[in-house]
N, C-alpha and C positions, 0 to 999 in steps of 0.2 A: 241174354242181351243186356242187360241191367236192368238201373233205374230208371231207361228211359223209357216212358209207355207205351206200346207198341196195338198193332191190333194189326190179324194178317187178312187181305181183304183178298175173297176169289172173285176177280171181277170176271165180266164177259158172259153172266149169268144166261143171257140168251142164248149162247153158244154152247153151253153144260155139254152138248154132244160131244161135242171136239176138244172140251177138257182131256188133258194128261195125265190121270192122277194114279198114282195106286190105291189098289180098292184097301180101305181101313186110314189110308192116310189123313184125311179130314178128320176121323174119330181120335185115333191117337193125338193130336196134336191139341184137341179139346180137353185129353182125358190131362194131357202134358200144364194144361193149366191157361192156354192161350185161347186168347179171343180170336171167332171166325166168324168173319159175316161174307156173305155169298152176295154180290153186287150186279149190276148190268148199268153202266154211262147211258149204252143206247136207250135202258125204258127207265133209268132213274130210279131202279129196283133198292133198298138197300146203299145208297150211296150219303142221303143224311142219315141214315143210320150209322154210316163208319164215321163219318168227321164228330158225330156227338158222341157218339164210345170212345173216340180218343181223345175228343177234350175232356170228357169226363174222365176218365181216367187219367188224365193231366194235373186236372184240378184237385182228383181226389189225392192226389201223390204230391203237389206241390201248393196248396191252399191251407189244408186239414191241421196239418203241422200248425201251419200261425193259426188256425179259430180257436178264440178260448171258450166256444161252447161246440162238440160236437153235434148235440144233439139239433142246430141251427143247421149246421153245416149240412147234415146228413138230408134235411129238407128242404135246403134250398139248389141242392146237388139233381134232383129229378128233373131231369129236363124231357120226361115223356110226358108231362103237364104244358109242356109249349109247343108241343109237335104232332100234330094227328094225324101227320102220317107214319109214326111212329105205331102209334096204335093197331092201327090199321092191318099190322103185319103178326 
C-alpha cells in the first residue's frame, strides 16, 4: 500500500458469526506485518482503538522525521496514558 498508514479494521464484531472469512486469514495477514483490530459501532468494542492506532502510526511516520530528540518523541507518542479504555482491553 505504501507510505500511507493503514490499519485493516474487522468491524461488526458482534456479528463474528456471520463473518466471511477463511480460516488462517486474519493470522496470515498479522504474520504479513499489518495491523488488525476486530471492532463492533454497535457496542463501541475497539473503535477508539482503530482511530488511535492510525494516528499513531501517522504521527509515528510523519512527526519522528522533524523531532530532534527521539527519545521525547517516543514518550510523548503513548496515548494508552490518556485512554482507559484502552487499557481495559
Amino acid at each position: 500500500i505504501g507510505a500511507v498508514p493503514f490499519i485493516l479494521v474487522l468491524n461488526k464484531l458482534d456479528l463474528q458469526a456471520d463473518w466471511e472469512l477463511e480460516k488462517g486469514a486474519i493470522a496470515q495477514v498479522i504474520q504479513q506485518g499489518w495491523t488488525v483490530i476486530e471492532s463492533s459501532a454497535k457496542t463501541g468494542l475497539g473503535v477508539e482503538e482503530a482511530f488511535l492506532t492510525l494516528t499513531q502510526k501517522w504521527l509515528k511516520d510523519n512527526v519522528k522525521s522533524s523531532c530532534t530528540n527521539p527519545r521525547i518523541f517516543d514518550q510523548t507518542l503513548n496515548f494508552e496514558q490518556y485512554s482507559p479504555s484502552l487499557l481495559a482491553h
